[in-house]
C-alpha positions as CSV (number, residue, x, y, z in Angstrom):
1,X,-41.8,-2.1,10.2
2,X,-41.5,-3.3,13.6
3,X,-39.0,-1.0,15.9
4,X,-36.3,-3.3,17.4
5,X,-36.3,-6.0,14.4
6,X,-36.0,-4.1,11.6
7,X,-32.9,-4.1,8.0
8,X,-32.0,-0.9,6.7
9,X,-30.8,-2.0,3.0
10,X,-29.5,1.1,1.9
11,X,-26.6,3.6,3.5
12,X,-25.3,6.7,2.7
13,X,-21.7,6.3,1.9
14,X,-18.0,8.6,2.2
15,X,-16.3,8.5,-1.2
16,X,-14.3,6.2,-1.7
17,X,-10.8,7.8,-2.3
18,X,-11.6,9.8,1.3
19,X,-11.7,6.7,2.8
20,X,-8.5,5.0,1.4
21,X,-6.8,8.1,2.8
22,X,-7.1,7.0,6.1
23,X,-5.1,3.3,5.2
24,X,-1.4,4.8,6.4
25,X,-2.8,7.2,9.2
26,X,-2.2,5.7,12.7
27,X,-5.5,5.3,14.8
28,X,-3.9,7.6,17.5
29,X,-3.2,10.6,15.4
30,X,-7.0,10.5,14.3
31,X,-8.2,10.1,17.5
32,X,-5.5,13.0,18.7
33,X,-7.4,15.1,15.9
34,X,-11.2,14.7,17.1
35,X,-10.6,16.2,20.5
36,X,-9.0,12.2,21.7
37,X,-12.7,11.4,21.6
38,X,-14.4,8.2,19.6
39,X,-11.6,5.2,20.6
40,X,-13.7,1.8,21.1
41,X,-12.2,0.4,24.8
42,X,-9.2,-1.3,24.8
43,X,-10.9,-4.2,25.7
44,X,-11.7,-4.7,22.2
45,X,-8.6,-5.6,20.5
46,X,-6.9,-7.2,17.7
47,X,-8.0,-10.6,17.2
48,X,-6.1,-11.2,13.9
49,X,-2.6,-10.7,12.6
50,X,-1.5,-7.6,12.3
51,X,-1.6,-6.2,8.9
52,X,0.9,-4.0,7.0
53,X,-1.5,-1.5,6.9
54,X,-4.7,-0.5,8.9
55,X,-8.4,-1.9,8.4
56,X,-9.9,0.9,7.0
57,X,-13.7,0.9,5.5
58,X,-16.9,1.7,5.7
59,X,-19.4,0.7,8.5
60,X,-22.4,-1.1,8.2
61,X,-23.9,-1.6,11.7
62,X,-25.7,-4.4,13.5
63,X,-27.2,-3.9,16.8
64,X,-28.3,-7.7,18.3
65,X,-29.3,-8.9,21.3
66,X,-27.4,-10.0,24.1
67,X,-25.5,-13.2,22.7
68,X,-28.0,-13.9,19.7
69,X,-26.2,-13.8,15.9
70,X,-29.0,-13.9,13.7
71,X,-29.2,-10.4,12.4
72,X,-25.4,-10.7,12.2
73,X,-26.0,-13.0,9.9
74,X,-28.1,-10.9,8.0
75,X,-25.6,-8.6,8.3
76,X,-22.9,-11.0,6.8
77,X,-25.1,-11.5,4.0
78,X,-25.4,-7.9,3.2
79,X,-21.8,-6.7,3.5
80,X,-19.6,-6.3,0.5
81,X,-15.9,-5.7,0.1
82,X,-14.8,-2.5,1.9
83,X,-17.1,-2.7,4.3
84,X,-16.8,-3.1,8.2
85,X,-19.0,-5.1,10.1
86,X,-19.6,-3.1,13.4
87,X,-21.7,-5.1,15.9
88,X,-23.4,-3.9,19.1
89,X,-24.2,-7.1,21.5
90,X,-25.4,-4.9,24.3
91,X,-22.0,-5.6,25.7
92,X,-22.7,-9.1,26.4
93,X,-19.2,-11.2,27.0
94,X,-20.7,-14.6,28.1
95,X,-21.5,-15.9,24.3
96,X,-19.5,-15.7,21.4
97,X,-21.2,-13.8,18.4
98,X,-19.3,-16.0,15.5
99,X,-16.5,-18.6,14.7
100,X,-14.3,-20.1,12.1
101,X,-17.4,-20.5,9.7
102,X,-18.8,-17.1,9.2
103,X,-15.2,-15.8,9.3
104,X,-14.6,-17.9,6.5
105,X,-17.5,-16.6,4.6
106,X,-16.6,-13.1,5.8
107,X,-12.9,-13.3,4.2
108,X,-14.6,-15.0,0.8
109,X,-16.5,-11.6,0.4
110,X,-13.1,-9.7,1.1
111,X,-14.2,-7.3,4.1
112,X,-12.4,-5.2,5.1
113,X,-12.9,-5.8,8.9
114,X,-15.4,-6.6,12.1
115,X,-15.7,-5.1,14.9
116,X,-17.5,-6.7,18.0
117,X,-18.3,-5.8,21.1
118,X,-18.3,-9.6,22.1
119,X,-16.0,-12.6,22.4
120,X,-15.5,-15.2,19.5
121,X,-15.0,-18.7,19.3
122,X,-12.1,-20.7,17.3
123,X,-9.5,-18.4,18.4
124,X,-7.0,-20.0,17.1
125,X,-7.9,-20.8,13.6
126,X,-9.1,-17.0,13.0
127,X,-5.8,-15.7,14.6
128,X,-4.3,-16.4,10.9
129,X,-7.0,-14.6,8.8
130,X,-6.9,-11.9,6.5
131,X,-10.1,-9.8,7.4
132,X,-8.8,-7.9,10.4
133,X,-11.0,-9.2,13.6
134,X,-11.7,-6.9,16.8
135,X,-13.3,-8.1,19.7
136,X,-13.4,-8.3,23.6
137,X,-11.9,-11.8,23.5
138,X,-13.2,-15.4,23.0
139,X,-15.3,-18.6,24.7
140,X,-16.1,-21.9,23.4
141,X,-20.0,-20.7,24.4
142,X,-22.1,-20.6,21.5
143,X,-24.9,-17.6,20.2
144,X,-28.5,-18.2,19.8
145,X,-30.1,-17.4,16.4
146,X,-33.4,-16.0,17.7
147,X,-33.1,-12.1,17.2
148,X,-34.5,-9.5,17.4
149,X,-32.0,-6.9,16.1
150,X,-31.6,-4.6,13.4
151,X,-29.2,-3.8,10.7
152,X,-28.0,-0.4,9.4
153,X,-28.9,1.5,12.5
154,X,-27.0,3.6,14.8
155,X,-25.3,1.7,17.5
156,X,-23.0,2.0,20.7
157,X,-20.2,-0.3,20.1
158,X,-16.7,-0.6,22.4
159,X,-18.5,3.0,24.2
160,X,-18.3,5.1,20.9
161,X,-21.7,5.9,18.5
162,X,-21.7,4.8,15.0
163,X,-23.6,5.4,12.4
164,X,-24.3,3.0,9.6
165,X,-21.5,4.9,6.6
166,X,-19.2,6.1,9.5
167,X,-15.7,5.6,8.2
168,X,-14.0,2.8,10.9
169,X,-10.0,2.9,11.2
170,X,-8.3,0.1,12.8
171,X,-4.5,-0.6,14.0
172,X,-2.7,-2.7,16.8
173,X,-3.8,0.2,19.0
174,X,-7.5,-0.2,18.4
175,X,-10.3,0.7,16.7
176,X,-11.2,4.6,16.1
177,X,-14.9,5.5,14.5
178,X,-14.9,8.9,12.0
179,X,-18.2,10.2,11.7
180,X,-18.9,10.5,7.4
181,X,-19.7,14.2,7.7
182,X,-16.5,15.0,9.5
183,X,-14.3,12.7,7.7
184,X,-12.6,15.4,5.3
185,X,-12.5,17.9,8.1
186,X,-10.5,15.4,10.4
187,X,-8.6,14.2,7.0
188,X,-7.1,17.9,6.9
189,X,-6.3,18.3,10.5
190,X,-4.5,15.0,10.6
191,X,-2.1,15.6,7.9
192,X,-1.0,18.8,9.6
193,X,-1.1,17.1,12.7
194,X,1.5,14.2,11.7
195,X,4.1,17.0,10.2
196,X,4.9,18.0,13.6
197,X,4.0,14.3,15.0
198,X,7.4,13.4,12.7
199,X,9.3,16.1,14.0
200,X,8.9,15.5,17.3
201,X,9.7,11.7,16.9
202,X,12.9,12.9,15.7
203,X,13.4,14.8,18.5
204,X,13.0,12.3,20.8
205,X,15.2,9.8,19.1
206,X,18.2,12.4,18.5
207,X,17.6,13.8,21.9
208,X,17.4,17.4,21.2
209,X,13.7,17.6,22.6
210,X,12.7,20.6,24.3
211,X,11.0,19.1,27.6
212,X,10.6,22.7,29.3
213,X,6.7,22.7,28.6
214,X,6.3,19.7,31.5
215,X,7.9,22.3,34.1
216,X,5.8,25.0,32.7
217,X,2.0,23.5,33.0
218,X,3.1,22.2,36.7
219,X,4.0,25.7,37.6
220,X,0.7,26.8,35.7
221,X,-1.0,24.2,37.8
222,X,0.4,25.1,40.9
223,X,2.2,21.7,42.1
224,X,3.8,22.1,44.9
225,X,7.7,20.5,45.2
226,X,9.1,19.6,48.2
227,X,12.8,19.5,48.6
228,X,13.0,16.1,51.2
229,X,11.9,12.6,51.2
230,X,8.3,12.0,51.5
231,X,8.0,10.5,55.2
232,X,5.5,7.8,56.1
């Protein structure tokens, strides 16, 4: 088996109820809970409507080359419903990586979401689809369908490492990667963590916030204030 062209046809999977518990969870809140680490770059965004609730499943990985789409479709071919097509295009932007066609085909298997780190092609006629679509953006340039590439691999996609089974959350916000073996771990700390997320909401809209802390670290900190205008 050749290194660098190469399908992985199994993965090892979270349960499934661990990963519907993610659905409600805002991407921000898990990311708050993993040390604000593993947030794709915000250059790849929402290319979809946005749903009711987030695009949460289950990621099986394709790492292509530089504007090429064959293994993704090999990829398209593989994945079934609940799972999230994460695709590494060694951060190539000049080609788009699929259009309206493999969408289509995407939303008849029921996905629950792609992820690319690449551009797209008819824009406009995905914009209305039901399998959430993240990606740096879109041109009318088309992909070649050479390869190599692999499938079910570990890949760096939007600056964050996943792993093929990685549970993959996705909001307006972005898109945030859980690694499987952490994912009941972080499950735990974000419940507690969005207790006190709501009661701080609330104290911001009913304005009885206590804002002392920001005074605090900058003393901790040792700013320096200055009581006059700053003087060119």
């Amino acid at each position: 088996m050749p290194v660098g062209f190469r399908v992985f046809l199994q993965r090892n999977l979270p349960p499934k109820d661990l990963v519907e518990s993610f659905r409600t969870i805002p991407a921000a809140n898990i990311a708050d809970c993993m040390g604000r680490h593993n947030a794709m770059i915000p250059e790849i965004r929402l290319m979809t409507k946005p749903g009711e609730v987030n695009m949460v499943g289950v990621a099986l990985t394709v790492k292509t080359c530089y504007g090429d789409n064959l293994m993704i479709h090999q990829g398209l071919d593989m994945a079934a419903e609940g799972d999230v097509l994460v695709i590494a295009n060694e951060e190539g932007r000049n080609r788009s990586l699929l259009g309206e066609i493999m969408y289509r085909y995407a939303e008849r298997k029921n996905l629950a979401g792609i992820v690319l780190d690449g551009p797209i092609r008819d824009a406009l006629q995905i914009s209305g689809g039901s399998v959430p679509l993240y990606a740096t953006g879109s041109t009318p340039g088309g992909p070649y369908k050479e390869g190599p590439g692999e499938v079910n691999v570990p890949v760096s996609c939007g600056g964050v490492h996943v792993n093929p089974g990685d549970i993959i959350v996705g909001d307006p916000d972005g898109v945030i990667v859980i690694p499987r073996q952490d994912a009941e771990e972080v499950l735990e700390a974000v419940k507690a963590f969005q207790q006190n997320d709501r009661r701080k909401l609330q104290a911001a809209i009913d304005g009885t916030a206590d804002r002392s802390w920001v005074m605090k670290q900058l003393e901790a900190k040792k700013c320096e204030f200055r009581d006059g205008a700053y003087r060119d």
